[in-house]
C-alpha positions in Angstrom: -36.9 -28.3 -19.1 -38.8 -27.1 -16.0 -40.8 -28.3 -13.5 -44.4 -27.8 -14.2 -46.1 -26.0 -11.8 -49.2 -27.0 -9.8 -52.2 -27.6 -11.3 -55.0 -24.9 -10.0 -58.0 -26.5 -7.7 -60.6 -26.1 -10.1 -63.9 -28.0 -9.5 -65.3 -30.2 -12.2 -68.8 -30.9 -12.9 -68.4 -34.9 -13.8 -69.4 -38.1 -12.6 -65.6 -39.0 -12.7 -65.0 -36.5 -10.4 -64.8 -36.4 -6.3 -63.1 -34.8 -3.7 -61.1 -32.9 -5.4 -59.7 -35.9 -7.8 -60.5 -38.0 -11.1 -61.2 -41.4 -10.4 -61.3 -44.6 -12.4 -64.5 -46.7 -13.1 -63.4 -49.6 -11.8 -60.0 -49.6 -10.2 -58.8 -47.1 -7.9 -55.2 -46.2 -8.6 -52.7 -43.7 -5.9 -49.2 -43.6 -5.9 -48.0 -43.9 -2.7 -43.8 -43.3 -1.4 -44.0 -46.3 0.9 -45.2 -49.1 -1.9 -42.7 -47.3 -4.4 -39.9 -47.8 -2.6 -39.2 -51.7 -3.4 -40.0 -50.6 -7.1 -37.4 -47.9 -6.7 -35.2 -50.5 -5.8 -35.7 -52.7 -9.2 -35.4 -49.8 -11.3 -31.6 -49.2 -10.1 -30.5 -52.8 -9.1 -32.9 -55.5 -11.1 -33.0 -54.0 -14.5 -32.8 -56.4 -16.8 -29.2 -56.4 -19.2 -31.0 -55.4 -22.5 -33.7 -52.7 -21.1 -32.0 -50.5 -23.0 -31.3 -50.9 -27.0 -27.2 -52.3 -27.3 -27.2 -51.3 -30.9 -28.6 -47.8 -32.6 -32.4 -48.2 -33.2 -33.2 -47.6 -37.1 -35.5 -44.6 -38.1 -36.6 -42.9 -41.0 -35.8 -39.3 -41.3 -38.7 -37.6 -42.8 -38.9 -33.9 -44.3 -41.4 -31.7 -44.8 -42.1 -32.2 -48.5 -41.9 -36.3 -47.5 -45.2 -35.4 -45.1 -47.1 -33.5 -47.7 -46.3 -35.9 -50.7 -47.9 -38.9 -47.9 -50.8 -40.7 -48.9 -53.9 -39.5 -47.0 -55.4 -41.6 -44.5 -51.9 -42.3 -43.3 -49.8 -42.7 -39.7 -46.4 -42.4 -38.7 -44.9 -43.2 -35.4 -42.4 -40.7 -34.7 -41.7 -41.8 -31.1 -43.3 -43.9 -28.2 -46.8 -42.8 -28.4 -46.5 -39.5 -30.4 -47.9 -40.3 -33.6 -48.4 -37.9 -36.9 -51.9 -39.0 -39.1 -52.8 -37.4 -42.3 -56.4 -37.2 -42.4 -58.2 -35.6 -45.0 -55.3 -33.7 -46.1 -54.3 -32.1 -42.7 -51.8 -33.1 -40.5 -52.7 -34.1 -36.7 -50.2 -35.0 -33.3 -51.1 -37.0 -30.3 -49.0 -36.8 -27.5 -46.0 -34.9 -29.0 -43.1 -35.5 -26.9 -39.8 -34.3 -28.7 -37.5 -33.8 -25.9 -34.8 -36.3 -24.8 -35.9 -37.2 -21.7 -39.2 -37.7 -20.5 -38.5 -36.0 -17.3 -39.4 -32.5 -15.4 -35.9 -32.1 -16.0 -32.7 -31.9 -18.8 -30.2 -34.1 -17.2 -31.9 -36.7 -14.9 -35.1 -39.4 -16.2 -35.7 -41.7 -19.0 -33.7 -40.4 -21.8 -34.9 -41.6 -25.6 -33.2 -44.3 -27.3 -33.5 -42.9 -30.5 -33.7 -39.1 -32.2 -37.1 -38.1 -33.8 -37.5 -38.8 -37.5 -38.4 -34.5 -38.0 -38.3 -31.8 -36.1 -41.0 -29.6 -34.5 -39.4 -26.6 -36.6 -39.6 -29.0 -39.8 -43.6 -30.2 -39.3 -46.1 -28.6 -41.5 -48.8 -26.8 -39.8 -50.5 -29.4 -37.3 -54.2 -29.0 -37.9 -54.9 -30.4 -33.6 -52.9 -32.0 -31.1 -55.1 -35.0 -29.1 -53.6 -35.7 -25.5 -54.7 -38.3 -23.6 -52.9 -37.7 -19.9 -50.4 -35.0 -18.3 -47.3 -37.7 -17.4 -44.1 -36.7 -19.0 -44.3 -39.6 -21.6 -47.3 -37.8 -22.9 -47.2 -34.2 -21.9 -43.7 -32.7 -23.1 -43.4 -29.2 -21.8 -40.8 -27.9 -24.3 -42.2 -29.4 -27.5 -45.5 -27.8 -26.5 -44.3 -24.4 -26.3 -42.7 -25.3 -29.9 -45.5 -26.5 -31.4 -48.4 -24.0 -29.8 -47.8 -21.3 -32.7 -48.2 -24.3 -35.0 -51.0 -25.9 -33.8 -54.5 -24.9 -34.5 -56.5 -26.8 -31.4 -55.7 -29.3 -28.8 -58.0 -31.1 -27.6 -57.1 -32.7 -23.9 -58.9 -34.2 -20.7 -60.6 -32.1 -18.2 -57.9 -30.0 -16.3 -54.8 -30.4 -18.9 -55.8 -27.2 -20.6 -54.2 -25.5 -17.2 -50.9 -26.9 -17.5 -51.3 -25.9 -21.5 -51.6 -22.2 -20.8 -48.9 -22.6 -18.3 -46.7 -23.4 -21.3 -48.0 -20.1 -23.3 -51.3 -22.1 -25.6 -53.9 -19.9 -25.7 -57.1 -20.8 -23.7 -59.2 -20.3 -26.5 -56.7 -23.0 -29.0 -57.8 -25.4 -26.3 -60.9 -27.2 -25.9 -61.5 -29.6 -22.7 -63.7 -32.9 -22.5 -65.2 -35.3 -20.2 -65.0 -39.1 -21.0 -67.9 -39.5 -23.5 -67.9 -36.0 -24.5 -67.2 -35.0 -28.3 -66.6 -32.5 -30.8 -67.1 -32.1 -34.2 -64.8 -30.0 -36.7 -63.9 -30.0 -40.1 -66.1 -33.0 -40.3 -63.8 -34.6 -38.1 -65.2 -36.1 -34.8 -63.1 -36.0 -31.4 -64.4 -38.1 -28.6 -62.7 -38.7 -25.3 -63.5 -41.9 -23.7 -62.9 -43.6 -20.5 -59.0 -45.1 -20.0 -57.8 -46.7 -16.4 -55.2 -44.6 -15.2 -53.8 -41.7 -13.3 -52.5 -38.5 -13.7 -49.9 -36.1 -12.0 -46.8 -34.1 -12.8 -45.5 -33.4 -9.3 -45.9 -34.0 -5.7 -48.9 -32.3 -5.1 -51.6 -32.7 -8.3 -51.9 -36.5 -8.2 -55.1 -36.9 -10.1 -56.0 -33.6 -10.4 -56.6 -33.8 -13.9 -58.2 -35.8 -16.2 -56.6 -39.1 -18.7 -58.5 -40.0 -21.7 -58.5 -42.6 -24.5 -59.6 -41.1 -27.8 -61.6 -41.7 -30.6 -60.9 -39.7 -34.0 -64.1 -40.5 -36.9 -63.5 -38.9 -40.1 -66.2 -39.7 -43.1 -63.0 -42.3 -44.5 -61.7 -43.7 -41.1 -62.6 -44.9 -37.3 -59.7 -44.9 -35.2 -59.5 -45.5 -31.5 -55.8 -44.2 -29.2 -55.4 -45.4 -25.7 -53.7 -43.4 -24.1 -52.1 -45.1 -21.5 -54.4 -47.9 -19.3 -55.2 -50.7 -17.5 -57.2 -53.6 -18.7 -60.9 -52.9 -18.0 -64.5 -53.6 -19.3 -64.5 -49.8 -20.9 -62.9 -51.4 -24.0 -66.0 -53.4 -24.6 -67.9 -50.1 -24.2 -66.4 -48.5 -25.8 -66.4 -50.8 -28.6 -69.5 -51.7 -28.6 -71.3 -48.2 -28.8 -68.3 -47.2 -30.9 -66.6 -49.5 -33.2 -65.4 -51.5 -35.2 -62.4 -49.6 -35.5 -59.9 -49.0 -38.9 -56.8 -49.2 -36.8 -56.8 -49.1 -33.0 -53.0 -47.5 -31.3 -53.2 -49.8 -28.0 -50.0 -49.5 -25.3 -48.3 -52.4 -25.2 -45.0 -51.8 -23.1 -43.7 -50.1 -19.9 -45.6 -53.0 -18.2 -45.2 -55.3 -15.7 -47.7 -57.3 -12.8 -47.3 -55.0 -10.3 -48.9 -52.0 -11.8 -51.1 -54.2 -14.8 -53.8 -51.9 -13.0 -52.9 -48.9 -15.2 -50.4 -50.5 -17.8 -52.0 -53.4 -19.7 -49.8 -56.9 -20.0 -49.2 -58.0 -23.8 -52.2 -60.5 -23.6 -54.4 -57.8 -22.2 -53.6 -55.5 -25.1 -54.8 -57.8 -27.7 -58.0 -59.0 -25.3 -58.1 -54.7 -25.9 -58.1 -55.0 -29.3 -60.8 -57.6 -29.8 -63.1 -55.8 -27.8 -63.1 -52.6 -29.9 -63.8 -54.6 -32.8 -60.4 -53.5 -33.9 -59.6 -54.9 -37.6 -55.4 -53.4 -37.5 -53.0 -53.0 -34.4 -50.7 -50.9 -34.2 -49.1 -51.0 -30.2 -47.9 -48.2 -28.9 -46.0 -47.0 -25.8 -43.2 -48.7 -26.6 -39.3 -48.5 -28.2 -38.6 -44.9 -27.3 -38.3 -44.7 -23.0 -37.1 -47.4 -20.2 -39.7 -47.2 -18.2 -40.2 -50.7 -17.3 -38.5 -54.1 -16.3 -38.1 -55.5 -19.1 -36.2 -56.0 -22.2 -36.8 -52.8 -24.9 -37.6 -55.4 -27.4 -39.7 -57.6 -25.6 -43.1 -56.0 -26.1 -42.2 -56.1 -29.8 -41.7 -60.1 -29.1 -45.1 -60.6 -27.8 -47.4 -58.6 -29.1 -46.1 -60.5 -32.5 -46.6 -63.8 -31.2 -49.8 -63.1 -29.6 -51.4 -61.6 -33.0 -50.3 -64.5 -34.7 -52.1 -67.0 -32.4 -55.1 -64.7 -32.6 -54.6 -64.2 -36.3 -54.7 -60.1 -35.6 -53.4 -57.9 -38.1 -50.7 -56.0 -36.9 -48.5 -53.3 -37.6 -44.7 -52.5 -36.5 -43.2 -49.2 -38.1 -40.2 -48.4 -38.1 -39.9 -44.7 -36.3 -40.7 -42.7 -39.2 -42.0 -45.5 -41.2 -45.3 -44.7 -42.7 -48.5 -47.1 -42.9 -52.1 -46.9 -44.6 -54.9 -46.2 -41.9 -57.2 -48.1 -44.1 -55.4 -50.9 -45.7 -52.7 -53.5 -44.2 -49.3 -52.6 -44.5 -46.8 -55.2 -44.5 -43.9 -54.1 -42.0 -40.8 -56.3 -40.9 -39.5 -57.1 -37.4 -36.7 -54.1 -37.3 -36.2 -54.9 -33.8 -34.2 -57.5 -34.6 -31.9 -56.0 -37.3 
């Protein structure tokens, strides 16, 4: 994998936009060297013993006639927050990342505890690709330039088209939106709305383009994806104008106090969930990457205790395991297998 190169200086006309750079609503996020450095310092010295899975993580491997004998109105998790619905008979991705490591590069980075259930060459034709942000975690480079000849649109935040043509999609595949902007097709609505976070895939593009959460409203289903963000009063917002939502695909992992800014804490993803008027969870973010201090298992742990106290339905798939968009579907703790 290579190093993607620098986004173009484009100028955006949106209220989320100034100087040059996105911005939050409410929090405003850099990443600075200095600060990092004690963080740096965690990652290599404090990790904690089981931030990493000691045994092999179960999935289900899944073939193509498996995904076009699924149910409709149907998800499966196929890694960290790369999910596959079936919606109205077509197949659509968000944030498809397929390669081992979530990293610029092959040998160095998090590196995935466990394979993906299928293959890019192995999915049916993908109807769109949503992406919410252009980290590594979200934006994988290689699976891209897989899945671009397979893909009919992709719908991303302002400025992520660039780094999409980069990888060889054509511009006119791509369509771009601002948070509260939407698009209708195939009776299918895409809205991007507002997330708290930042953006950047090298030295030199921090927040140059846009992050997103999503919603996708067929005539069946209202579903809500965060993306990756912070707690913050968009979720009531958004729910509000918006909701109530089927199923809602809220992070819950890769978090910790010191940046709860842009990567909500376990209770903050179920306060999340409450305020879009969410009837199912199903966290996200999660079981796939160390990119945290803490256990792999641990947002697993408390999202489940949480929902119980709050008597929140909740979902916990196995990778590859499939569940009903509409309905609840009863899955076990596999974590702990």
């Amino acid at each position: 994998m290579s190093c993607s190169k620098t986004i173009s200086n484009k100028q955006y006309d949106s209220k989320f936009y100034e100087k040059g750079k996105f911005k939050n609503e409410e929090v405003s996020y850099n990443v600075e060297f200095v600060k990092s450095m004690p963080l740096m310092w965690d990652f290599v010295f404090n990790k904690p013993k089981n931030a990493t899975p000691q045994k092999e993580i179960p999935i289900i491997e899944l073939t193509q006639n498996d995904l076009y004998n699924l149910e409709d109105n149907s998800v499966i998790r196929l890694a960290h927050s790369t999910l596959l619905l079936k919606l109205d008979h077509e197949f659509y991705l968000t944030d498809p990342v397929f390669s081992k490591r979530a990293s610029p590069y092959s040998f160095i980075g998090p590196k995935r505890f466990h394979e993906s259930p299928i293959n890019i060459e192995n999915l049916p034709p993908i109807k769109a690709v949503i992406l919410s942000h252009d980290h590594y975690d979200h934006l994988d480079e290689e699976a891209i330039k897989k899945l671009k000849n397979k893909v009919e649109t992709f719908y991303v935040p302002l400025g992520v088209g660039d780094h999409l043509i980069s990888f060889g999609v054509e511009e006119k595949n791509i369509i771009e939106l601002d948070w509260w902007q939407s698009v209708k097709k195939d009776d299918i609505e895409f809205r991007a709305t507002p997330a708290q976070h930042f953006s950047g895939r090298g030295l030199f593009d921090s927040n140059k383009t846009l992050w997103a959460s999503w919603i996708i409203k067929t005539s069946t289903v209202n579903l809500f994806f965060s993306g990756d963000s912070g707690y913050f009063g968009g979720f009531k917002e958004i729910g509000w104008n918006y909701g109530p939502f089927d199923m809602t695909f809220i992070e819950a992992g890769a978090y910790n106090e010191k940046w709860k800014e842009i990567h909500m804490m376990p209770f903050q993803t179920i306060q999340a969930h409450i305020d879009l008027k969410g009837k199912n969870l199903f966290p996200i973010h999660n079981g796939t990457f160390d990119l945290a201090l803490h256990n792999w298992y641990e947002p697993f742990e408390k999202i489940s205790a949480l929902a119980k106290e709050k008597e929140i339905t909740v979902s916990f798939p196995k990778m590859g395991e499939s569940v009903s968009l509409i309905k609840h579907t009863k899955t076990n703790h596999w974590w702990r297998e």
